[in-house]
C-alpha positions as CSV (number, residue, x, y, z in Angstrom):
1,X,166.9,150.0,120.0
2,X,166.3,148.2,117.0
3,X,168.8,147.3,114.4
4,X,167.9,149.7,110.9
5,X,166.9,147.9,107.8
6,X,170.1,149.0,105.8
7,X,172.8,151.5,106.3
8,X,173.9,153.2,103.8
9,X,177.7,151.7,103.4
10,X,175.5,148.4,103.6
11,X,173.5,149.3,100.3
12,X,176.6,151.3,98.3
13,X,178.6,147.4,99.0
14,X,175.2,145.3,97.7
15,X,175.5,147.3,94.8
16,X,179.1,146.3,94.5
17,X,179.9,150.1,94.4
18,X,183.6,151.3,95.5
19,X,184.4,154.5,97.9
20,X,183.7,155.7,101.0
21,X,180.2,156.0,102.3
22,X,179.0,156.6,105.7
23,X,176.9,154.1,108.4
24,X,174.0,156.4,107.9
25,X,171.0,154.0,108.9
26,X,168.3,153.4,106.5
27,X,164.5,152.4,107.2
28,X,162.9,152.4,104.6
29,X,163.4,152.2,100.9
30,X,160.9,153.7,98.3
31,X,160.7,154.5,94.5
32,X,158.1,157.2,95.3
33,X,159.6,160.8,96.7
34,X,156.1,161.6,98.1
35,X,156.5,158.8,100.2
36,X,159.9,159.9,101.2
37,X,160.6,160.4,105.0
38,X,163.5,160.9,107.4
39,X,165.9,157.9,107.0
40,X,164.1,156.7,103.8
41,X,166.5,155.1,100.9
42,X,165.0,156.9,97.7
43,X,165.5,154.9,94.1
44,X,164.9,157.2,91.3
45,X,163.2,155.0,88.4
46,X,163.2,155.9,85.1
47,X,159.6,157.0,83.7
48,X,160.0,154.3,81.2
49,X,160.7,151.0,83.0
50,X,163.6,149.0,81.5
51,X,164.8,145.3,81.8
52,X,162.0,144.8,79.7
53,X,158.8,145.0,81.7
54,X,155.6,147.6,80.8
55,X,153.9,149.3,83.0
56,X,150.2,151.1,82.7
57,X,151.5,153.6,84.9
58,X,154.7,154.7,83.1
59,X,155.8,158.3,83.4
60,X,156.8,161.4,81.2
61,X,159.2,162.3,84.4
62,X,161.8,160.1,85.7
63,X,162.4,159.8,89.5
64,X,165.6,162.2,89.9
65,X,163.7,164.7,88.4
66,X,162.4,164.9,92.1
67,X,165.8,164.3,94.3
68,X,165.4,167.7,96.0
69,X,161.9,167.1,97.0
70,X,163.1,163.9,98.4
71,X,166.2,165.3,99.8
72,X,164.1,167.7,101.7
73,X,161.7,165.1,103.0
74,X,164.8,163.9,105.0
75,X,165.9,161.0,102.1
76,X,169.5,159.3,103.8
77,X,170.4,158.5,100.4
78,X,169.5,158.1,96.4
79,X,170.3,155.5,94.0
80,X,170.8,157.6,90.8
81,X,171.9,157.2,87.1
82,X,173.9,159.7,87.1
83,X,175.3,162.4,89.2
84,X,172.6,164.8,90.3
85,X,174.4,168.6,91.4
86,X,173.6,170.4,94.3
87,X,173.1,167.2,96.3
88,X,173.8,166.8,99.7
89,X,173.1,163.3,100.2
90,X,174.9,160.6,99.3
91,X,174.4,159.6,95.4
92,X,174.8,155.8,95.0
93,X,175.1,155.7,91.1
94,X,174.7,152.2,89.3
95,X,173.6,152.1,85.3
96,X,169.8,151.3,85.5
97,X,168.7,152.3,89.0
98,X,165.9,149.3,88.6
99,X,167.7,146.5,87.1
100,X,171.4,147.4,88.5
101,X,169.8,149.4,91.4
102,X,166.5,148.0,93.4
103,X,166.7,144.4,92.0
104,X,170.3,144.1,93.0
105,X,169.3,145.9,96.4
106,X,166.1,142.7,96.5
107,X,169.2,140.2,95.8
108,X,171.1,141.3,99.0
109,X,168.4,141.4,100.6
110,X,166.8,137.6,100.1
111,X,170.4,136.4,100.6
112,X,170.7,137.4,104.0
113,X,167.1,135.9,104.8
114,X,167.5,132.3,106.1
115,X,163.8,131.9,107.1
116,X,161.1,130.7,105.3
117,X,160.0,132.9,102.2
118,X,156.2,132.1,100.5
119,X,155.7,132.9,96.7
120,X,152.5,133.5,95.7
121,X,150.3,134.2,92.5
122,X,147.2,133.5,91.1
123,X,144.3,135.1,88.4
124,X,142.6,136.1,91.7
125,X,142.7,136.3,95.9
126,X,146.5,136.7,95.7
127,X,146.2,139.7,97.8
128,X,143.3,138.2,100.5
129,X,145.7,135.3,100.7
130,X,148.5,137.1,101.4
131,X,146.6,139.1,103.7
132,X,145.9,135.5,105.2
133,X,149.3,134.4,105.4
134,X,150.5,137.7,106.7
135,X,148.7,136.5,109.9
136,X,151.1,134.3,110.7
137,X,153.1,135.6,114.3
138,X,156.3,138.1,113.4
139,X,155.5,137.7,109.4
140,X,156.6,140.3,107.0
141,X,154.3,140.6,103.8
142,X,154.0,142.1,100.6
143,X,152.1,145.9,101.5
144,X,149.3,146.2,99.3
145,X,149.4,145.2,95.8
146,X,153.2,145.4,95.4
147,X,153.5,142.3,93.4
148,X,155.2,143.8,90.0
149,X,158.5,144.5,88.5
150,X,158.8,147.3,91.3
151,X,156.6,146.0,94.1
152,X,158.0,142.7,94.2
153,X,161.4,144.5,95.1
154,X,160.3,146.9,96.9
155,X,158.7,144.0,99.4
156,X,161.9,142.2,99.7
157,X,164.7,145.2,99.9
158,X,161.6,146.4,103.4
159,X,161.5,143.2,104.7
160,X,163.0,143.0,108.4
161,X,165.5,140.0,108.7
162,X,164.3,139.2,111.8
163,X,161.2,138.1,110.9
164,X,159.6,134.6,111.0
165,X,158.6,134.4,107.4
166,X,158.5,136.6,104.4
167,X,155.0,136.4,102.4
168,X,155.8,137.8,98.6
169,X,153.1,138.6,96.3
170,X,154.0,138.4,92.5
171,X,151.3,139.5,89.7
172,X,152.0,139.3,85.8
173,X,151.3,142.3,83.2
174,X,153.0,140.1,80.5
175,X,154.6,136.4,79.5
176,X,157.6,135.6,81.6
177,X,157.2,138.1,84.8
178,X,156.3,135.9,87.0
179,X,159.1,133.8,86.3
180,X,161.5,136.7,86.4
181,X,159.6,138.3,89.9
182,X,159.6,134.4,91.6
183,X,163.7,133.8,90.7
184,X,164.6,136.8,92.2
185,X,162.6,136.2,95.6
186,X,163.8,132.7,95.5
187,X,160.7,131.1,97.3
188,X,161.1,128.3,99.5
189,X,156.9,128.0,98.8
190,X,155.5,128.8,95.7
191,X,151.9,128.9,96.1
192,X,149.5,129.1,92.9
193,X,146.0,130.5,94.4
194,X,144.1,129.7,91.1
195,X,144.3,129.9,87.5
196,X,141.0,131.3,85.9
197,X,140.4,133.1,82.4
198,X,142.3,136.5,83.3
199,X,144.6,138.2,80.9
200,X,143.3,136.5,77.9
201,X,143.8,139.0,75.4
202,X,147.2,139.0,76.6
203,X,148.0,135.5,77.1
204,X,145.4,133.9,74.8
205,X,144.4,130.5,76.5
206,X,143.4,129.1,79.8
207,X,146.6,126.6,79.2
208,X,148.6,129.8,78.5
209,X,148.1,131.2,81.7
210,X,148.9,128.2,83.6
211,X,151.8,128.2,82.5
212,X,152.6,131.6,83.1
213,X,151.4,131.1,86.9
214,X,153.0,127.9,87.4
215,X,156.4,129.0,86.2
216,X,156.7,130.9,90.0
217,X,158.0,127.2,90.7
218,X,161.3,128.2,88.5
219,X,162.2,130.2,91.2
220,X,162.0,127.2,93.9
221,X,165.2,125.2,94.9
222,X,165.1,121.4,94.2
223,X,163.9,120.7,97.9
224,X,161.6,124.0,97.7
225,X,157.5,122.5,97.8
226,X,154.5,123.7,95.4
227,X,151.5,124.4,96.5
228,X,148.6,124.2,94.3
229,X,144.7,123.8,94.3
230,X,143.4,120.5,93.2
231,X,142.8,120.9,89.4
232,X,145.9,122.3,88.3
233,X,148.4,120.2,87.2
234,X,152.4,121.0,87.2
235,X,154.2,118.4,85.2
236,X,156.7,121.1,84.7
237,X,157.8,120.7,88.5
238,X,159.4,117.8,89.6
239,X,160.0,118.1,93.2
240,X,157.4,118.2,96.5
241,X,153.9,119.4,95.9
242,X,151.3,119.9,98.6
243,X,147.4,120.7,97.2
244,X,144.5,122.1,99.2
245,X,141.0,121.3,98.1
246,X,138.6,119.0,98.1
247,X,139.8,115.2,98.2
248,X,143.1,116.8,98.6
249,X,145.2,116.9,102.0
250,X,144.1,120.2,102.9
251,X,140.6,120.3,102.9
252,X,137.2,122.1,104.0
253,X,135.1,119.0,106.1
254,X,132.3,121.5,107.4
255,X,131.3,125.2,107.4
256,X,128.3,127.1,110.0
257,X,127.1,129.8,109.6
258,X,127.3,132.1,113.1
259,X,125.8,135.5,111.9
260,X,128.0,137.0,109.1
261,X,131.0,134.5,110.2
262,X,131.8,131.0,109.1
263,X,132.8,127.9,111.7
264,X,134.6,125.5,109.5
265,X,136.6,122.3,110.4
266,X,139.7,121.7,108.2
267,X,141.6,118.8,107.3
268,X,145.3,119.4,107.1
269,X,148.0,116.4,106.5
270,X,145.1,114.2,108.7
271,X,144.6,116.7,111.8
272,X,141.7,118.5,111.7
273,X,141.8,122.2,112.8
274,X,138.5,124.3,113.3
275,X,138.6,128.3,112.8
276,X,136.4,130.8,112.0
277,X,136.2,133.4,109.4
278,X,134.4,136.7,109.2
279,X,132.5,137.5,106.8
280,X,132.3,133.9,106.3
281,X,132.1,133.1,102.0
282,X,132.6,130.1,100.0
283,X,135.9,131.9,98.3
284,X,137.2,132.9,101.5
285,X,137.7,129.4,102.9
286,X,139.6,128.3,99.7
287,X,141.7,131.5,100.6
288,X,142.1,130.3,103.9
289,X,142.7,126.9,102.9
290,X,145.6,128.2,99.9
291,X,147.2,129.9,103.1
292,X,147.1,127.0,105.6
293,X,148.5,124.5,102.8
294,X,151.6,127.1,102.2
295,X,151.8,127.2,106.2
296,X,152.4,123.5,106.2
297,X,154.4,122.8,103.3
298,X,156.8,125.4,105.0
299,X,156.9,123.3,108.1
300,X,155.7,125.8,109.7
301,X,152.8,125.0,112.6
302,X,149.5,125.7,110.2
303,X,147.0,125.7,113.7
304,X,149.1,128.8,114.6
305,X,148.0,130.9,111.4
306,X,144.3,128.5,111.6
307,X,143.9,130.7,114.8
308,X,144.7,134.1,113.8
309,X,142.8,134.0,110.6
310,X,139.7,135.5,112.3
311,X,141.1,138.8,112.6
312,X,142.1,138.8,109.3
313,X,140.2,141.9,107.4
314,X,138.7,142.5,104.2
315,X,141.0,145.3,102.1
316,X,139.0,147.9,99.8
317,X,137.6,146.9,97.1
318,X,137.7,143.9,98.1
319,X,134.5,142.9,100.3
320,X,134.4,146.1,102.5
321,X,130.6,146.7,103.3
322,X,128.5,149.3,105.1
323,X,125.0,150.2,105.9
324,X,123.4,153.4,104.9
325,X,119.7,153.8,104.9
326,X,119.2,150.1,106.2
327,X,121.2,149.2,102.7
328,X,123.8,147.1,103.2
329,X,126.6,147.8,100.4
330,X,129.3,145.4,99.6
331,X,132.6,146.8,98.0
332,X,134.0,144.5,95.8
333,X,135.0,146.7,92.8
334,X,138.8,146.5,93.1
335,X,138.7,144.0,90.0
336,X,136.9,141.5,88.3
337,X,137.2,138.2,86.4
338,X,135.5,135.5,85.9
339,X,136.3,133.3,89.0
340,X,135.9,136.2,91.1
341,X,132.8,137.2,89.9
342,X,130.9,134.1,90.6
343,X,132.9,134.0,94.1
344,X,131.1,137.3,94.8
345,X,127.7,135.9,93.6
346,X,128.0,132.7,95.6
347,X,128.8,134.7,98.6
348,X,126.0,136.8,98.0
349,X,123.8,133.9,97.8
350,X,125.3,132.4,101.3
351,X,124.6,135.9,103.1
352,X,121.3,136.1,105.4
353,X,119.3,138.6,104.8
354,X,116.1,139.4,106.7
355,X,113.6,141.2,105.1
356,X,115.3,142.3,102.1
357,X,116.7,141.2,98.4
358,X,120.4,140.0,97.5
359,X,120.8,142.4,94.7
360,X,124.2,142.4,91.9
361,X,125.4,145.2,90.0
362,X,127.8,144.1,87.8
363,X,130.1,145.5,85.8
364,X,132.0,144.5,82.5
365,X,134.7,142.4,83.0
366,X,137.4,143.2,80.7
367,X,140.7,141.4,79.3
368,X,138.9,138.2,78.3
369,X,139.6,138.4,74.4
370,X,137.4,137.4,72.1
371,X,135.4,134.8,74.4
372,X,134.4,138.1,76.5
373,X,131.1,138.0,75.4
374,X,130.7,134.4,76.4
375,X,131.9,134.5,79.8
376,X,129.4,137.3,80.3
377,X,126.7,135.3,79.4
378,X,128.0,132.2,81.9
379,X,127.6,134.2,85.0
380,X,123.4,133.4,84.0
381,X,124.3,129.9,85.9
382,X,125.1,131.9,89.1
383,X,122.3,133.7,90.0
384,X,119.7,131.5,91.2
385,X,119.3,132.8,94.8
386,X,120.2,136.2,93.3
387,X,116.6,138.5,93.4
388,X,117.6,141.4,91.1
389,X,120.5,142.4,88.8
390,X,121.6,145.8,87.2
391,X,124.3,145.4,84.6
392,X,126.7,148.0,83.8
393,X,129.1,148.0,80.2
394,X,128.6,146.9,76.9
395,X,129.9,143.4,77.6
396,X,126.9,142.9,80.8
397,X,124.6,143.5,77.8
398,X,125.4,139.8,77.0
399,X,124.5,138.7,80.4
400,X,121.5,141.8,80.7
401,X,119.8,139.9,77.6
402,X,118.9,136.8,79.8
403,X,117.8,137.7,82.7
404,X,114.6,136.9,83.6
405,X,111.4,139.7,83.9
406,X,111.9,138.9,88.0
407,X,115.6,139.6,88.0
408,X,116.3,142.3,85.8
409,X,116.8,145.9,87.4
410,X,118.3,147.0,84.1
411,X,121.4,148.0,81.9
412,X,123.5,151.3,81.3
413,X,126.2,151.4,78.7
414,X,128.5,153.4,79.9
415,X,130.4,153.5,83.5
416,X,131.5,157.1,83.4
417,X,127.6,158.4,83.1
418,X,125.8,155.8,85.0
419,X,124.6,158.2,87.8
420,X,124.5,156.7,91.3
421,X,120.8,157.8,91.9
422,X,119.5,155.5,89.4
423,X,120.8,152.5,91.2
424,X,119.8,153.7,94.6
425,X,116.1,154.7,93.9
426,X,116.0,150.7,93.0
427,X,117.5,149.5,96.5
428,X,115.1,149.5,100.0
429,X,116.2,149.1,103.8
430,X,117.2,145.0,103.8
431,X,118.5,144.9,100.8
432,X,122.1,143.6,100.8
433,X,123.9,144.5,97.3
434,X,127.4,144.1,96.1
435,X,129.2,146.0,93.5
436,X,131.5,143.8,91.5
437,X,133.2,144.3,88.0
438,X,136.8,145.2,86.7
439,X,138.6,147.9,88.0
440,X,137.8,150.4,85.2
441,X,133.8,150.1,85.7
442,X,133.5,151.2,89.4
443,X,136.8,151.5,91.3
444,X,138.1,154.1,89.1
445,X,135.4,156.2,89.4
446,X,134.5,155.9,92.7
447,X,131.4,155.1,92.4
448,X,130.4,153.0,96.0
449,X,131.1,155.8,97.3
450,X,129.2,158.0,95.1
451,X,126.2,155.3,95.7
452,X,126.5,155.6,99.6
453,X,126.2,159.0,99.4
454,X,122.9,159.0,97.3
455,X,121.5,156.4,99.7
456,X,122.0,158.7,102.8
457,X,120.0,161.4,100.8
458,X,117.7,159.5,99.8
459,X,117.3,158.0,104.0
């Protein structure tokens, strides 16, 4: 039998908390009581999140509001505020459950990990990297999207000890998180994945947000490495740096198409190493190729992951696709940005299709400030290749206005009335179509689902 993640005399001494407190194992540690199960650690957040940080999903309630529920669900132990009566379970109580309470829980737990620990970040395909890197044999990895104030944590205080490498994904919601997230995971990699015009309104500049990503090397030691893609300089890091693109060590030589798979031959450090991807796309291999660069500037064996990547899926949202009605429907709505936007275009574009059209239904993409409109209007240089496009949003008006008579399937304002009918009565069997935009146009909603549906009523 397996050792537990914690016990709970292990956590009450991480948090530097005096008394007697039993060897009650622990499995699993979560800030959410419906996730709560037998021998779960439960951290009771406040609603508002301190130390600082913001959050789009901030409460009215804070967590120990629920400890009975999450007592009942069989919860070994809560880290509390305050004392919470009627309790049965043991009440480990620190000042700010987050700050004092899961963060100094993450600190323990990184400092008894001596293996190799990859940072990552990037304005987009942090989480298909990740994914990527996760592949690598006996790896532990951020679940999800966990890459905030709470996720980044929450990832470290679950990861097992014994594993051969810890993959941490950090995101950003405002200036200095990523910083913050990268020196308390204390990276021995810190890969940047990109850095393309996201959080502008926020950050105000392209320069701006490399910064902001590049600062996930403040959390490296001095012997730590920094893996970046070609383009982006560092001058703020000193120490090693590996890059992966072209005319860089880590490099794409060739790429065959095999159905909806990719062959491709690699260059890494002067070996070449061939693997295949499926679905094969053009933003996939620089995924791929992010995630084999961080594999070797850990030392690590990078034709070990090269070989596993194949069986590597797509998450929702993300690329997910299905046929209904001989329409093939790509699901790529989980966000949107420039860079990612033309990645799904090109990909598009690079997709056989037998008898059918590649159509685009693209949704605003929001957060770009006050060149929004502009960007919009870029995404004209991607569509050759591309035989019809229906826009969606106020800001795809900029893009809907150039389209050419050939292209254009047409324009609806507003996400939250755009009926799914109207988009299916324009798609026949062969058609392959992908749904791309931010998250508040179609994930939100639901509407590929909604879409699917219309198509097998209208098959």
């Amino acid at each position: 039998m397996s050792a537990p993640l914690w016990t709970v005399a292990e956590v009450a001494r991480a948090l530097g908390l005096t008394g007697s407190f039993p060897d009650t194992p622990i499995d699993f540690v979560t800030q959410d009581s419906r996730l709560v199960k037998p021998g779960s650690l439960f951290v009771a957040l406040s609603g508002t999140p301190s130390g600082g940080f913001i959050s789009s999903f901030a409460s009215a309630r804070d967590g120990w509001e629920f400890a009975d529920k999450a007592e009942a669900a069989g919860a070994a132990a809560i880290i509390v505020p305050h004392e919470i009566a009627g309790l049965r379970i043991p009440q480990l109580i620190v000042k700010d459950t987050l700050i004092d309470g899961l963060w100094g829980l993450a600190r323990a737990a990184r400092a008894r990990f001596k293996g190799e620990v990859i940072g990552l970040t990037g304005s987009a395909g942090k989480t298909s990297t990740k994914e990527y890197l996760a592949a690598y044999p006996n790896a532990y990895a951020s679940p999800s999207s966990f890459n905030n104030f709470w996720g980044v944590p929450l990832t470290l205080v679950n990861a097992r000890p014994d594993a051969s490498l810890w993959v941490v994904e950090m995101g950003m919601n405002q200036t200095g998180e990523i910083a913050r997230l990268s020196e308390l995971t204390r990276p021995t990699v810190a890969l940047v994945v990109n850095v393309q015009p996201v959080h502008l309104e926020k950050l105000g500049s392209l320069e701006a947000i490399r910064r902001e990503k590049v600062s996930i090397a403040q959390g490296l030691p001095k012997d730590g490495v920094l893996v970046l893609p070609a383009d982006i300089a560092a001058p703020e890091w000193s120490g090693k740096v590996v890059r992966f693109g072209e005319g860089t060590a880590v490099r794409e030589l060739t790429h065959t198409p095999e159905g909806e798979s990719w062959r491709v031959s690699a260059e890494i450090a002067g070996k070449t190493i061939d693997f295949s991807l499926t679905p094969g796309a053009p933003h996939r291999v620089q995924n791929a190729l992010a995630a084999l660069a961080s594999i070797h500037g850990a030392s690590l064996d990078a034709s070990v992951l090269a070989a596993r990547l194949d069986g590597v899926g797509i998450m929702t949202g993300r690329g997910v696709e299905q046929t209904v009605g001989g329409v093939t429907v790509i699901d790529d709505s989980f966000n949107g940005n420039p860079a990612s936007m033309a990645a799904a275009l090109e990909s598009l574009k690079a997709r056989p299709v037998t008898g059918g059209r590649r159509i685009a239904v693209l949704g605003d993409m929001l957060e770009l400030g006050s060149d929004a409109p502009a960007y919009h209007k870029e995404l004209a240089k991607y569509l050759s290749g591309i035989d019809g496009v229906y826009c969606v949003g106020p800001l795809m008006h900029n893009l809907h206005g150039l389209l050419p008579a050939d292209k254009d399937l047409g324009w609806h304002d507003d996400p939250a009335t755009l009926k799914p009918q109207a988009v299916a009565v324009l798609l026949k069997a062969g058609d392959v179509v992908v749904v791309k935009g931010s998250k508040k146009m179609f994930w939100v909603n639901k509407f590929v689902p909604a879409l699917v549906a219309a198509l097998q009523a209208k098959a």
